[in-house]
C-alpha positions, -999 to 999 in steps of 0.1 A, spaced: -107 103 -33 -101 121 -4 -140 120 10 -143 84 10 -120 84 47 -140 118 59 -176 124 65 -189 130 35 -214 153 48 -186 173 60 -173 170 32 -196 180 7 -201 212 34 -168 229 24 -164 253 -7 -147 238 -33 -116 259 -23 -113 242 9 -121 210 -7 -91 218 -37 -63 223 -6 -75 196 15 -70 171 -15 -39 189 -30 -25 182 7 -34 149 7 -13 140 -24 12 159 -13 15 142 20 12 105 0 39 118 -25 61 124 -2 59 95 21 59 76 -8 89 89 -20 112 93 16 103 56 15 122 49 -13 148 71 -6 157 61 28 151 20 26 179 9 1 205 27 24 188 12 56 191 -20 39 227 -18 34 238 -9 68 220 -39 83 233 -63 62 270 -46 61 264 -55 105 261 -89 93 220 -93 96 209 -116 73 180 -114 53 155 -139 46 124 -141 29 85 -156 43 84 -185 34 53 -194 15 36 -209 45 39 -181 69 24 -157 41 -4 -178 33 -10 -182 72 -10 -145 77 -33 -138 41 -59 -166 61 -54 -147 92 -57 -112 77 -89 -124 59 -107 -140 88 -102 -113 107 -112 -87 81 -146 -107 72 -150 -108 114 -149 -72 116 -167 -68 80 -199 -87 98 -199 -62 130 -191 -28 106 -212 -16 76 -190 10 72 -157 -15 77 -170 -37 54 -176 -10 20 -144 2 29 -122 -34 28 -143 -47 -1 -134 -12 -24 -99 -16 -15 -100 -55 -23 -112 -45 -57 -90 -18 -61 -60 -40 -53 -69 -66 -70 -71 -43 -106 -39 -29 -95 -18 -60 -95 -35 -67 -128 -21 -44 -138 11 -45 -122 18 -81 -128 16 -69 -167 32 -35 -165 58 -33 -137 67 -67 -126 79 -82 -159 107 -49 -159 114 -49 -120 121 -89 -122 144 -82 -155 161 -49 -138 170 -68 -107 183 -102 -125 204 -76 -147 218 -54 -124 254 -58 -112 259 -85 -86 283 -75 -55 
């Protein structure tokens, strides 16, 4: 939904042509950020560790201390910003369906593909 992070009056304001390319360009532009950052990671990856970096997971402190953080600091600026607030609470929801999902759909495979694949 492209008008939710534009002015919707603005928005609503263009023909439905300029409307169509704005969006289309929008995917676009997500597609292919998403997908250079897939492509260009794994081989990123390998050269640091081939240098001898090694690589370490957060522990589950230091994520649960930065979650707390995050939060705080989102329901700080969610008290001073209407606008903020609609915003963080749509994408909370959002999120939280999406790893519903993804906990059922994509997780069980990725754990199973990366326990399977070829060690070395």
């Amino acid at each position: 939904m492209l008008h939710v992070m534009t002015n919707l009056e603005k928005w609503n304001s263009l023909p439905k042509y300029y409307q169509a390319v704005l969006a289309n360009a929008a995917a676009h532009a997500n597609i292919t950020m998403s997908a250079r950052y897939d492509q260009v990671n794994p081989p990123a990856l390998k050269r640091l560790v081939a240098t001898g970096t090694q690589l370490r997971p957060f522990s589950n402190e230091i994520m649960e201390a930065s979650l707390k953080a995050t939060n705080e600091l989102w329901a700080e600026i969610s008290a001073k910003n209407a606008n903020f607030k609609k915003v963080i609470e749509a994408m909370q929801a959002y999120r939280n369906d999406q790893y519903l999902w993804w906990q059922v759909a994509e997780f069980t495979n990725d754990n199973f593909m990366i326990r399977s694949r070829p060690k070395g």
